[in-house]
C-alpha positions as a Python dict, from the first residue, in 0.01 Angstrom:
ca = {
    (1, 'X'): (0, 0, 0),
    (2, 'X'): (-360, -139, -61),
    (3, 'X'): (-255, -308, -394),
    (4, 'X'): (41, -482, -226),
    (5, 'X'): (-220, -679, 50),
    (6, 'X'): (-236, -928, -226),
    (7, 'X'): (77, -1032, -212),
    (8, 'X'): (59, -1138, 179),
    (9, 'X'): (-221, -1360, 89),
    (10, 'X'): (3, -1525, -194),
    (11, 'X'): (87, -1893, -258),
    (12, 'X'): (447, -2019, -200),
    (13, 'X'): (517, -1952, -592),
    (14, 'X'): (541, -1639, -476),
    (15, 'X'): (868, -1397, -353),
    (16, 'X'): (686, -1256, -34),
    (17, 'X'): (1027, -1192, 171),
    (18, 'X'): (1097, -1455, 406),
    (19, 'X'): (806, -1624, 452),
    (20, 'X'): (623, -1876, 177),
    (21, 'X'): (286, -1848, 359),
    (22, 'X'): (34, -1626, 441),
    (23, 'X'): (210, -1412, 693),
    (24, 'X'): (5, -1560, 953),
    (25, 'X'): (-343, -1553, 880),
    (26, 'X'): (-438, -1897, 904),
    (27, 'X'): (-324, -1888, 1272),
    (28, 'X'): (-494, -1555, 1345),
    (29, 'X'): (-785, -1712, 1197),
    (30, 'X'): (-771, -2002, 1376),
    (31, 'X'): (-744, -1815, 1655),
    (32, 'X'): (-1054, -1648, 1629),
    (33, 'X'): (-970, -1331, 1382),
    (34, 'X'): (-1261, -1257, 1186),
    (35, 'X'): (-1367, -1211, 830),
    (36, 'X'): (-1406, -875, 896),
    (37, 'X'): (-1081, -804, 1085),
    (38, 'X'): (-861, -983, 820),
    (39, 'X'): (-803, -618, 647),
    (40, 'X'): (-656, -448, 941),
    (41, 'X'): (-441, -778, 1017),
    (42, 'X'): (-311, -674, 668),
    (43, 'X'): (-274, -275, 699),
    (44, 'X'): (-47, -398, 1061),
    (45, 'X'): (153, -645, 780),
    (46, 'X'): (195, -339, 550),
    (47, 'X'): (300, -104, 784),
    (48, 'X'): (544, -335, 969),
    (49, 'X'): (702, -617, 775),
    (50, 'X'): (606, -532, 445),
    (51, 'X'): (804, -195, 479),
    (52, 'X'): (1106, -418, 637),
    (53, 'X'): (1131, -669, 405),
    (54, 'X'): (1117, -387, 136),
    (55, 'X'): (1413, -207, 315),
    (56, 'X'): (1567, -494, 317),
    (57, 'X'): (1540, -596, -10),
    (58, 'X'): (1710, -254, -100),
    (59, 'X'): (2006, -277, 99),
    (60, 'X'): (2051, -665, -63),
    (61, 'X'): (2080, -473, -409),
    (62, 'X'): (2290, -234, -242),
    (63, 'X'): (2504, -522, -162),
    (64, 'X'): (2512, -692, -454),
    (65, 'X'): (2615, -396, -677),
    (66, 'X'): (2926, -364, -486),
    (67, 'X'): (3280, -597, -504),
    (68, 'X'): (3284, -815, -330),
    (69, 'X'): (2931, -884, -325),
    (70, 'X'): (2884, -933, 68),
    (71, 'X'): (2500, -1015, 175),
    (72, 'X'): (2613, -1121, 528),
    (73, 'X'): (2536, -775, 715),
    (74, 'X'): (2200, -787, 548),
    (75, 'X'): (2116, -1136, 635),
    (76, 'X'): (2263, -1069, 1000),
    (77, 'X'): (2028, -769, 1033),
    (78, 'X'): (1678, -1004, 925),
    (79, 'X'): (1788, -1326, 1145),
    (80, 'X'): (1812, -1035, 1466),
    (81, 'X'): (1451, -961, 1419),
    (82, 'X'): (1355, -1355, 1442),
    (83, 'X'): (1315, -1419, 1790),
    (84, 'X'): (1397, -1828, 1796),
    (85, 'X'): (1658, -2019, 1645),
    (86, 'X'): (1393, -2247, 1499),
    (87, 'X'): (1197, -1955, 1392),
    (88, 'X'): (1539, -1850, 1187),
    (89, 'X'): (1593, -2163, 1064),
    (90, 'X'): (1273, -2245, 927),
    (91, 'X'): (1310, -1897, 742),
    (92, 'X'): (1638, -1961, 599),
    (93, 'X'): (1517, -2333, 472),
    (94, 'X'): (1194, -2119, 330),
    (95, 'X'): (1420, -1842, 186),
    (96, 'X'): (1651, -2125, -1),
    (97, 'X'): (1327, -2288, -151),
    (98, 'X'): (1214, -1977, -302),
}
């Protein structure tokens, strides 16, 4: 998982599931998160929705390899684990731009 803590830190050039940003990390730091609690901030990303989006990712090629291809159940199933509508639209308009 270590070499895929890269990829949370990526610009928005990169695929990193929903999100075009950091994951976070500017508002953790601004917070107060430290320099030297920036790699567990990543193992918790890794562990959580690294392995989600991952999942999800699967069941989207899942989806797509069938007839008719049908990513509604899959898309259904991320937007439930957004807790705002803002917060889900703001991912969507992200998503779209990627």
């Amino acid at each position: 998982m270590a070499l895929l803590a890269p990829y949370l830190l990526a610009d928005g050039r990169l695929p990193v599931g929903a999100h075009t940003y950091s994951a976070g990390l500017e508002p953790a730091v601004a917070a107060g998160l430290t320099r030297a609690q920036i790699p567990a901030l990543l193992r918790a990303r890794l562990h959580t929705t690294v392995v989600t989006e991952a999942a999800a990712t699967a069941l989207a090629l899942r989806a797509a390899l069938r007839a008719p291809v049908d990513f509604t159940p899959v898309q259904e199933a991320l937007a439930a684990r957004t807790p705002t509508a803002p917060l889900r639209e703001a991912s969507a308009a992200l998503g779209r731009g990627v």
